[in-house]
TIZA-831360 format. One line per 2 residues: number of its first residue (from 1); their letters; for each residue z negated, y negated, x of N, C-alpha, C. Coordinates in nm, 2 decimals. Layout:
! residues N
NUM) a) Z,Y,X,Z,Y,X,Z,Y,X | ...
This chain:
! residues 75
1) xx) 1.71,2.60,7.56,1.67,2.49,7.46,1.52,2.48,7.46 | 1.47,2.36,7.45,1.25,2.38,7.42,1.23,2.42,7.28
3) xx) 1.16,2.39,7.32,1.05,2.46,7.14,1.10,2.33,7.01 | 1.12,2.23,7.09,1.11,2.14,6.97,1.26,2.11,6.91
5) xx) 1.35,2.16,6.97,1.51,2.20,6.95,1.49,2.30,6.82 | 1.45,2.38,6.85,1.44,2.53,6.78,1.37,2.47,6.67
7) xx) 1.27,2.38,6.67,1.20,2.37,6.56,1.28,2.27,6.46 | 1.34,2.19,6.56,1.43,2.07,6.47,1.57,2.17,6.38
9) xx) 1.59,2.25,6.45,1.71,2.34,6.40,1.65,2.41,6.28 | 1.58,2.49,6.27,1.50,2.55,6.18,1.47,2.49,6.05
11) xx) 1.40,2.41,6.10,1.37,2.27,5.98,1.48,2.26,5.89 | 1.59,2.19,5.95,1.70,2.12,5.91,1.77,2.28,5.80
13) xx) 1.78,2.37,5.88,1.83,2.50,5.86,1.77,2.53,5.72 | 1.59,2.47,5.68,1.56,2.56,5.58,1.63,2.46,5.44
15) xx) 1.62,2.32,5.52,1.61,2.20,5.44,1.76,2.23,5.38 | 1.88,2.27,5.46,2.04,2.29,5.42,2.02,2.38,5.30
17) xx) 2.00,2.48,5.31,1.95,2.63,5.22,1.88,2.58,5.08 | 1.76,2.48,5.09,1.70,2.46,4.97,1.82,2.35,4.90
19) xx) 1.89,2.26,4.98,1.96,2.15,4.92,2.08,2.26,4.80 | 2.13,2.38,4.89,2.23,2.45,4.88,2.18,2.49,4.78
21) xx) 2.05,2.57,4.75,1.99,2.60,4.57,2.01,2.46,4.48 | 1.92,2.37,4.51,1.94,2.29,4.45,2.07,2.26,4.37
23) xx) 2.17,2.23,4.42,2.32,2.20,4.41,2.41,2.30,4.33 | 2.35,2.42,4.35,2.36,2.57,4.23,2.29,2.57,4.12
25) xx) 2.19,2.56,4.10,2.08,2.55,4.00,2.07,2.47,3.92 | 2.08,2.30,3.94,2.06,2.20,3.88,2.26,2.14,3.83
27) xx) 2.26,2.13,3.67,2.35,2.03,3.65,2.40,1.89,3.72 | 2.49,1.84,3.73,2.53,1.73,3.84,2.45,1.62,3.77
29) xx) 2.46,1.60,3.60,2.35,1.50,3.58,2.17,1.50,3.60 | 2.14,1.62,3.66,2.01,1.64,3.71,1.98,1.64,3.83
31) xx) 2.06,1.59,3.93,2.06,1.65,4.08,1.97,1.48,4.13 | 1.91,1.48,4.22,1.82,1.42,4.24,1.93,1.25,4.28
33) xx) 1.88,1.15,4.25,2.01,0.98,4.30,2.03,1.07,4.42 | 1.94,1.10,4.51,1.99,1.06,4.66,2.10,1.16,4.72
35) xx) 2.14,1.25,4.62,2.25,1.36,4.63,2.36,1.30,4.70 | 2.44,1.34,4.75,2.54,1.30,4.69,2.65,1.42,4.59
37) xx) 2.74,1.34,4.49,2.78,1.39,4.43,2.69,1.37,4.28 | 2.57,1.31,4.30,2.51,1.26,4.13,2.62,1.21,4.07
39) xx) 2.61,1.21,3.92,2.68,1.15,3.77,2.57,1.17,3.72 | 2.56,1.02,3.64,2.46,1.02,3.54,2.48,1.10,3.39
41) xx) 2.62,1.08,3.35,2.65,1.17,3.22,2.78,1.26,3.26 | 2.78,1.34,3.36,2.88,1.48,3.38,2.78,1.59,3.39
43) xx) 2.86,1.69,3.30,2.81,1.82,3.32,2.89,1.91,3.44 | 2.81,2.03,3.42,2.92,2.10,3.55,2.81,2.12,3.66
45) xx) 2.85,2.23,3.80,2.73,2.18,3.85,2.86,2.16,3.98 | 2.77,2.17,4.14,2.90,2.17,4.24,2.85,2.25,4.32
47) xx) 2.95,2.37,4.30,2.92,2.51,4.33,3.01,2.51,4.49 | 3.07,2.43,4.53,3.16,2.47,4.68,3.05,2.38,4.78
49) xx) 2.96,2.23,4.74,2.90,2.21,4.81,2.74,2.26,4.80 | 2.71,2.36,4.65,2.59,2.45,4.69,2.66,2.53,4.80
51) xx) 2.77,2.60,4.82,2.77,2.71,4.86,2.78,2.71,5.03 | 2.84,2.54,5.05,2.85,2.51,5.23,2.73,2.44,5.27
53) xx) 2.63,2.42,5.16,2.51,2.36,5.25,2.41,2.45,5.27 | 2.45,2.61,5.20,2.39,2.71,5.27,2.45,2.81,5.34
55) xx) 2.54,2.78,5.38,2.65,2.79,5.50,2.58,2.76,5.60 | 2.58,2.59,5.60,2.53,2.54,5.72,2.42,2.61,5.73
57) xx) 2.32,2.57,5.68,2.17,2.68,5.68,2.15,2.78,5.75 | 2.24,2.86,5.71,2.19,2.98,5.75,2.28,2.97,5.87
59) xx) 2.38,2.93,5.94,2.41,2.87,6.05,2.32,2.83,6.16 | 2.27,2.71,6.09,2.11,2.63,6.20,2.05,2.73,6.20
61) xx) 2.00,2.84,6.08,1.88,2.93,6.15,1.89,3.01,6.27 | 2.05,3.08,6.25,2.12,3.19,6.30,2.07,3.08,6.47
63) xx) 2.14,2.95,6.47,2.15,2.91,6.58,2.01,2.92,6.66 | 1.90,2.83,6.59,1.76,2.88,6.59,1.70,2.99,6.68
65) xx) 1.74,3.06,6.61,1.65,3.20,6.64,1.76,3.26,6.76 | 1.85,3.25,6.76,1.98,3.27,6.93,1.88,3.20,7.04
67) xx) 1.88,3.06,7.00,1.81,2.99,7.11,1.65,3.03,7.12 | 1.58,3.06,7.07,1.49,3.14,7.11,1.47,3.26,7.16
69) xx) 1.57,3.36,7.16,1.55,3.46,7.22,1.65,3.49,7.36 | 1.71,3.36,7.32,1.82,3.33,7.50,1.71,3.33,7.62
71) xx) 1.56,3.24,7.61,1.48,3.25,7.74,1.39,3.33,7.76 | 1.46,3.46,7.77,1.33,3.59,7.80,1.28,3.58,7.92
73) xx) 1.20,3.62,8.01,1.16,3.65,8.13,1.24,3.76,8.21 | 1.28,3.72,8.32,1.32,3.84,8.39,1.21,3.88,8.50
75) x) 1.15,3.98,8.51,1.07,4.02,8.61,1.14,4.11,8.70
């Protein structure tokens, strides 16, 4: 994979992980419009899709960092 694979993975990877806090942390009436899963007046928060969008995360990194260390040099 090039460099800019790795980097797009990474990215996306940190971006899954922070959404995945977010979605733990924040009540459903606090979670930013472009969520999905916003309610303007429900409490509660949504704890199965904090928990799989840092699933995915830590997935993209795992993948990430594989694909970087897959092109070593052989001498």
């Amino acid at each position: 994979m090039s460099g800019l694979v790795r980097v797009i993975l990474a990215v996306l990877g940190v971006l899954a992980v922070i959404a995945g806090v977010i979605y733990l942390v924040e009540p459903i009436h606090s979670l930013p419009t472009f969520f999905p899963g916003y309610a303007a007046h429900q409490a509660g928060h949504h704890h199965i899709r904090g928990y799989a969008a840092i699933v995915v995360g830590i997935v993209l990194l795992v993948i990430a960092a594989a694909a970087g260390r897959s092109r070593r040099r052989s001498y």
